[in-house]
PAKOLRO-946964 format. One record per residue: z, y, x of N, C-alpha, C in turn. Coordinates in steps of 0.05 Angstrom, whole numbers, plus 5000, padded with zeros to 4 digits. Example, Ala and Ser with C-alpha at 12.3 -4.5 7.8 and 13.67 -1.06 7.14 Angstrom:
2
515648865264515649105246515649345264514249555257514349795273515750015258
***
This chain:
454
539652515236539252725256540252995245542053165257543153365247540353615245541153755222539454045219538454165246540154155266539554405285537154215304536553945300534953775315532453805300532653835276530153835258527554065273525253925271523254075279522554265255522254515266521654795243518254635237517054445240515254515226515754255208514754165183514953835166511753745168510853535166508853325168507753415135504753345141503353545110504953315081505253565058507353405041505253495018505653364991503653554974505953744955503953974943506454174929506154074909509253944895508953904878509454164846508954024822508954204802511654364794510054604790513554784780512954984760510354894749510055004721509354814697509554874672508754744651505454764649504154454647500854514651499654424623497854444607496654374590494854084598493854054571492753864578490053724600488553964589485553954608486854014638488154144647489254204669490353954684491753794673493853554671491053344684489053304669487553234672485753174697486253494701483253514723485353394754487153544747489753574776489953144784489853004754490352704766487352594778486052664765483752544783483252654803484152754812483553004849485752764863488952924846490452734864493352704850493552514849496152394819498352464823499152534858501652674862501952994853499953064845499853324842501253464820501253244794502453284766505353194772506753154792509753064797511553264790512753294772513953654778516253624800516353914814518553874836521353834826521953884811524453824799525053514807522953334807523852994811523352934836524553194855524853124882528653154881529053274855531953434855533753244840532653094814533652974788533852654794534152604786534752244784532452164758532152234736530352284714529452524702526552444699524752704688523052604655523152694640522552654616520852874600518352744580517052974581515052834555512152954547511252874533508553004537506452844534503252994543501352744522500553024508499752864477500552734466500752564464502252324443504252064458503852154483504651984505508352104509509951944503512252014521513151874546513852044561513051984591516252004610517151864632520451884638518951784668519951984676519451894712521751794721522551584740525551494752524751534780528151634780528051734816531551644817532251414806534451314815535051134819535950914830536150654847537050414825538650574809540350334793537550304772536350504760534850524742532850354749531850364773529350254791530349894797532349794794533649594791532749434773533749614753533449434718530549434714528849684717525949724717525049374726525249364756523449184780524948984782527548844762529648574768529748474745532348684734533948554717532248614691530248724677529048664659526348754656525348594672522948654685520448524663521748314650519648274620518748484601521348714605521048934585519149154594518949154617517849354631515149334647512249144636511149064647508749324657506049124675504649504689503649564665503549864671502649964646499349874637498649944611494949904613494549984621494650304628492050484642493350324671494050324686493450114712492649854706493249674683490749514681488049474680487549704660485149684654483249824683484750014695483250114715482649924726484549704750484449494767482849224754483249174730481948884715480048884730477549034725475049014732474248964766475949004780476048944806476548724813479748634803481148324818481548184795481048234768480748044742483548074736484447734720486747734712489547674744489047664760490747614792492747664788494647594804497347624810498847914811497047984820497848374811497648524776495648314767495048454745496748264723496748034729498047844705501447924695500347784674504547914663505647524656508647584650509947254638508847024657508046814640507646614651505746524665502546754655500946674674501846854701503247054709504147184728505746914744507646814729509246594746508546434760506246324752506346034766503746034784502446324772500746424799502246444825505146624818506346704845507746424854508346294837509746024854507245884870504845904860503245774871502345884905502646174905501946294923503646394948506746424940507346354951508446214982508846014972508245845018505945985024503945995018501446225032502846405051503946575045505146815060508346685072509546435077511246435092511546475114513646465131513946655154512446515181512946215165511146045187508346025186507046125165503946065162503246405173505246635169503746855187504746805208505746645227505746615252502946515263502246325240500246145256497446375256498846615234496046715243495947005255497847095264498647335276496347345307495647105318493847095340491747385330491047285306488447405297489447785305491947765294492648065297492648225315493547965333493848135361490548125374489547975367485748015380484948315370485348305334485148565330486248745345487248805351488949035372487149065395487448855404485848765430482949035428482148915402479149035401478949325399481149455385481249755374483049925408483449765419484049865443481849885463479749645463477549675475475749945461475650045439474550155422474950395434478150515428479350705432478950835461478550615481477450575519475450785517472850805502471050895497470551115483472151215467472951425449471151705465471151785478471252045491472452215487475452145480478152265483478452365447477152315430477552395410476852225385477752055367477751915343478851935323478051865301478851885276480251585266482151595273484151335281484451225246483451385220483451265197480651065194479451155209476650975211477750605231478950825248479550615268481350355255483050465243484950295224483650075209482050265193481850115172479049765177477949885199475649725231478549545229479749515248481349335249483449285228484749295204485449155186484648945177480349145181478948885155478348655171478048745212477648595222480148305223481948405218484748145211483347965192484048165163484147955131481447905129480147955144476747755145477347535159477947585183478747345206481147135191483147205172485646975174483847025135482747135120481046965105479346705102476646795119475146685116474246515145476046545166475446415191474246555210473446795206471746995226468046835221467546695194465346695196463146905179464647195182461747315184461847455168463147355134461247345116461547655098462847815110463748055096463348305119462048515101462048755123463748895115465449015142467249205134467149445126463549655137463449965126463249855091461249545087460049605062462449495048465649325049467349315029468749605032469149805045469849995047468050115025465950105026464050325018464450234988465250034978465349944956468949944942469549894955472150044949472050384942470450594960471150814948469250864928467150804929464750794907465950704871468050444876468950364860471650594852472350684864474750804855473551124842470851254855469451404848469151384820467351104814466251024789468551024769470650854777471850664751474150794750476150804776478950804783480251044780479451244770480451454760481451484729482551614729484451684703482651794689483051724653481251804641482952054624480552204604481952364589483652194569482051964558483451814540486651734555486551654579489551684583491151764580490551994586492552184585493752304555491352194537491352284504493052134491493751884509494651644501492651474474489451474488487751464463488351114469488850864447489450584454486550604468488050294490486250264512483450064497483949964479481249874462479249994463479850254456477350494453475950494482474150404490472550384517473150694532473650694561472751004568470750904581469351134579465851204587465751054623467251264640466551184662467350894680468750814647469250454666466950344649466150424630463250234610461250234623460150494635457850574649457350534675459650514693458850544716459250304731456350264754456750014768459149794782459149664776461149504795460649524811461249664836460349624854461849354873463549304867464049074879463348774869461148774854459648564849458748414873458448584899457748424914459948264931461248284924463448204942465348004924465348064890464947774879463747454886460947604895459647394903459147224922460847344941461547244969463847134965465647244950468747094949468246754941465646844920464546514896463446384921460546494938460346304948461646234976463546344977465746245005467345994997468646014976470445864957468345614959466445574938464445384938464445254971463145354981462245195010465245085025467345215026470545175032469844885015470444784989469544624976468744424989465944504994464144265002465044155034465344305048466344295075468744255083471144315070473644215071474844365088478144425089478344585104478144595147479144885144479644835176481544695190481444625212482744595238485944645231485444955236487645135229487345255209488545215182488945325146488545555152486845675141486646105137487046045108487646295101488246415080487646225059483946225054482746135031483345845031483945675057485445415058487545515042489745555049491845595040493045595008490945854997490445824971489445674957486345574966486745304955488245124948490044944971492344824980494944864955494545144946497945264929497445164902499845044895500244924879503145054866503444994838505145094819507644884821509544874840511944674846512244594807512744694795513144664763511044594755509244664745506544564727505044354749505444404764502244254785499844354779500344594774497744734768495844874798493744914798492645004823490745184804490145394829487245524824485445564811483745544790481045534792479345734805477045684803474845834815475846054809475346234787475246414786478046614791480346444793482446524800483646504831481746344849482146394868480746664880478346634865476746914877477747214873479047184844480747374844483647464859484847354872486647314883486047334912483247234917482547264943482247614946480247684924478748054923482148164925484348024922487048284915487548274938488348064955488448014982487048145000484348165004483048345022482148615018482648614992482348994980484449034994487248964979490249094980491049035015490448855021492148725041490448935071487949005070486849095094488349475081486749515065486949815054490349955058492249765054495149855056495649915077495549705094495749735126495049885144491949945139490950155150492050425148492050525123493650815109496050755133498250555130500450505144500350575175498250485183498050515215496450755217495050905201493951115210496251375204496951395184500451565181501851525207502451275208503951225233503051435259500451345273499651405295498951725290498751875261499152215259501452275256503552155263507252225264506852205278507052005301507252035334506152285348504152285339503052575344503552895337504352805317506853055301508753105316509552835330513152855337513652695366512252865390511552645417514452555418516452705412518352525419519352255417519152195386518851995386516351725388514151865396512351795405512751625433513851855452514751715482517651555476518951605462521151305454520051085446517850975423516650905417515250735444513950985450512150785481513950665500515950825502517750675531519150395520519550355494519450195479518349925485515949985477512949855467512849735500512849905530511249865550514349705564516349635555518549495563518349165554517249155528516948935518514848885527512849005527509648835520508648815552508948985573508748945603505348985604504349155594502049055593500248925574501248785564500548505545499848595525496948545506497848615474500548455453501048645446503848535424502348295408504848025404503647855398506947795370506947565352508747605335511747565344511747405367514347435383514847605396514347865398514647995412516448305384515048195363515548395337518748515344519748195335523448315330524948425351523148425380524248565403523848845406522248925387521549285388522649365362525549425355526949575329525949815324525249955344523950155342522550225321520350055331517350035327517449995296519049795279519949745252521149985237523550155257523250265246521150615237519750625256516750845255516050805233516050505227513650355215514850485176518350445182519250375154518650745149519250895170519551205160517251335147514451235163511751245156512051155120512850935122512350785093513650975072515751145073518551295061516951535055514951715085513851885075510751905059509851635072507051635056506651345057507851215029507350955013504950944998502950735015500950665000501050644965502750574956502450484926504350674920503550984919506151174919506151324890505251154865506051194832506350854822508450844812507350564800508550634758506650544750506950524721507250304704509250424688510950084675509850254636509750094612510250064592511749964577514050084565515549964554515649804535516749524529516249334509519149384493521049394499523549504478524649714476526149744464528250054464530449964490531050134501532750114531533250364537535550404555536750644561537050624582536450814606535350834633536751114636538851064657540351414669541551524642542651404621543051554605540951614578538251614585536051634571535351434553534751494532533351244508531251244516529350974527527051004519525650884500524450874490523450724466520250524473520250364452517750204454515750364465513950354482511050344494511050664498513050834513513450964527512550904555511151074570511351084600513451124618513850984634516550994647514750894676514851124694513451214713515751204747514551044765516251034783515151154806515151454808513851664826515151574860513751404872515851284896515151514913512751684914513351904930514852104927516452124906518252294905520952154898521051934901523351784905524151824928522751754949522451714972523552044994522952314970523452534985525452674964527352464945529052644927531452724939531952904946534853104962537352954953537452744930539652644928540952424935537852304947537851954970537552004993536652245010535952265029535752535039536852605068537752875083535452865097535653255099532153295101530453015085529653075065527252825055524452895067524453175077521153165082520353215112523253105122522353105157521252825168520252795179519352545198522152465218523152275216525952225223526251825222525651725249525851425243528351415245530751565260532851315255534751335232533451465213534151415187534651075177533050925190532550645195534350465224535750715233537050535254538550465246540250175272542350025265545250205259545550065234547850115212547250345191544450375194543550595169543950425142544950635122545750515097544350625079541450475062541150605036540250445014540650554989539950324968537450184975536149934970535049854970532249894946533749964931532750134899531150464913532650524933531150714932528950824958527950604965526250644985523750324979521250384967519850174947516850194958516350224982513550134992512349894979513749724982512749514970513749354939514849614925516049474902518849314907519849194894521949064899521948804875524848674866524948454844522648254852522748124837520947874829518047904838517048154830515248244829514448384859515648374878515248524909512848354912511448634932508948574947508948234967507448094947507147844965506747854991504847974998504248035031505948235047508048245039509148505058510548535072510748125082512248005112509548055131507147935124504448075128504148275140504348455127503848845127505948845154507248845154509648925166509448815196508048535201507948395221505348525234504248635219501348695229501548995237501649115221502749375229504549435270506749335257508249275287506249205314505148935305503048895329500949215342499749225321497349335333499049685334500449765321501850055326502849975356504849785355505849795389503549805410501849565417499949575429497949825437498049955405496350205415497550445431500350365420502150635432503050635457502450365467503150275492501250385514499350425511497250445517495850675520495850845491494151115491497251325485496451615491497651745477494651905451497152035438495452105407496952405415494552515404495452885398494852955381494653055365494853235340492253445346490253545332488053715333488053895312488754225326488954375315486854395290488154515266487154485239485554255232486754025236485553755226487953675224489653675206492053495203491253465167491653175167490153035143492553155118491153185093492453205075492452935052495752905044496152725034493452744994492652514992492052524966492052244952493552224918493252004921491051954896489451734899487751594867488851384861488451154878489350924877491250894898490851004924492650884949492951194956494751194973495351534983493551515010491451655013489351705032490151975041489251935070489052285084487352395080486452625066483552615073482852865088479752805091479552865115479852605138480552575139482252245161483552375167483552245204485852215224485152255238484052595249482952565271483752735298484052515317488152545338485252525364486252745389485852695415486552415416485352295440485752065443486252065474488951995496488251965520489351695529487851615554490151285561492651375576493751225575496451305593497351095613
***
């Protein structure tokens, strides 16, 4: 879209850093919000290099680099600890958290789970969801907080194509345990940042409750009774997993590894999506224009109808809202690698057990991948748009890409079209959410949009 089309105002961005900060400072700024320590420069640079205590640190903001990082030598570059150790305690050793071989034959095992044909069989569920947050929205009294709303129907999905829709999980209380937990544990410690080794316990992962103990114990006894009872009719999820097997080892599951794999699944898999569709539906509202493209869209295909998964690849549109949302506010928008050899990245040496940091929100807005980076702009995404693939990483990329993010993507589409079909969204003076991230990039404050039917 040329300059003179660009709207004078941009969608809330965070300021990034443009001074040299000490340490306690460094500190306080990552546990508020992790984009905050980004310096602006690595909206400008391809690499940023630096050192904070004993830690040397290399941010990448260039495609080829982001290549070798997430492909081509991806042994060398595994997650860093401090994202281990934060996450362990939540989803254990899982497919997110594992490195080498036990990483491998988890993902071979898992897998056909997410093929294109097993989310067909369960996309029904998606579109009921919709169904419901539209009945929801019916009732609104013209005004909601559509991050609430979201995240109500996400969990209402990965509960339903989990565990069968029988029951066994509440959505405020895994919410409530998700932020409780990220309160407690999931924040960055001082020792991080000191680069104190991760042996040395930090205080507020020793001390403070699990709070997702309870939801361990539902994963154990869901698994168990699945067990005794055998599966469904129609395979959900926890069928499924069960079911996956290691084509190479013939290895399957155990208990405690399905449960873990299950907690990554319904943490990651509801929490992403939501963020996704709630960004979404505060751009439309940012930008009616493409809002009413979007709808005339949406109300050509769907006739009425809630959007169902055949209906997906007939709204390009709608995919692409979906990918621009993801470009400006990516759920997983820092990812951290440790280096295991000496390697040279852009020119740069890095050396053994260096941090090599993949800032995807400022990948995503660096002036040297992307015109205007900080406008709201889908057909950046239209047909015959050309951009590295390296440099646009919602979901990671290599070997290592987000298992679920034929998933994400299918679900998203559904219930965004449907809703847009349907309601318009407005924007409410001085409530436009600000980006922050801990673990996932949250608005906070929410999302809270007029609501009318149309």
């Amino acid at each position: 879209m040329p300059d003179a089309q660009m709207p004078a105002e941009l969608p809330p961005r965070v300021e990034l850093v443009t001074r040299v900060m000490g340490l306690w400072e460094t500190f306080q700024l990552t546990r508020k919000n992790l984009l905050a320590i980004i310096p602006h420069v690595a909206v400008k640079q391809p690499i940023v290099s630096g050192k904070t205590g004993i830690i040397r640190w290399h941010m990448i903001m260039d495609p080829t680099a982001n290549r070798r990082i997430l492909k081509e030598k991806l042994d060398i570059y595994p997650k860093s600890d401090v994202t281990k150790n934060i996450l362990r305690p939540a989803i254990g050793d899982s497919m997110f958290i594992a490195e080498g071989a036990h990483w491998r034959w988890q993902r071979r095992a898992a897998a056909p789970v997410f093929s294109h044909r097993n989310i067909a069989s369960l996309a029904p569920i998606m579109s009921a969801s919709a169904e419901a947050v539209c009945e929801r929205l019916a009732t609104a009294d013209g005004q909601a907080d559509v991050f609430d709303e979201m995240v109500r129907a996400t969990f209402e999905v990965i509960s339903d194509v989990t565990f069968s829709g029988s029951g066994t999980m509440n959505s405020d209380a895994v919410h409530k345990a998700i932020d409780n937990y990220i309160d407690q544990t999931a924040r960055v410690s001082l020792f991080d940042i000191l680069g104190v080794p991760t042996w040395v316990p930090r205080f507020s992962r020793l001390f403070g409750p699990n709070s997702l103990t309870k939801m361990k114990d539902i994963a154990d006894e869901s698994i168990a009774r699945r067990r005794e009872s055998g599966a469904k009719e129609i395979p959900d999820l926890l069928d499924l997993l069960m079911d996956g097997q290691d084509p190479k080892s013939e290895r399957q599951m155990n208990a405690s590894e399905l449960r873990d794999n299950l907690l990554t699944f319904i943490v990651a898999g509801h929490e992403t999506t939501a963020l996704t569709l709630s960004w979404a539906l505060y751009l439309c509202a940012f930008d009616p224009a493409v809002q009413e493209k979007l709808r005339a869209e949406a109300q050509s295909v769907l006739k009425g109808e809630v959007a169902t998964a055949d209906h997906v690849g007939q709204m390009p549109y709608c995919e692409q809202v979906i990918k621009e949302t993801l470009r400006l506010y990516p759920p997983a928008a820092f990812l951290s690698r440790t280096a295991q050899a000496e390697d040279v990245l852009f020119g740069r040496k890095i050396k053994p057990k260096d941090t090599v940091m993949l800032p995807v929100y400022a990948l995503h807005r660096n002036e040297l991948l992307w015109e205007n980076p900080d406008a709201f702009d889908p057909d950046r995404f239209g047909e015959g748009a050309s951009y590295d693939r390296f440099s646009w990483l919602p979901f990671g990329d290599g070997p290592r890409v987000c298992i679920g993010s034929h998933f994400a993507m299918v679900e998203a589409q559904i219930i965004l079209s449907t809703l847009i079909s349907r309601f318009k969204f407005e924007r409410i003076k001085g409530k436009d959410p600000k980006p922050v991230l801990v673990v996932t990039l949250r608005p906070d404050g929410g999302v809270p949009l007029k609501v009318t039917p149309v």
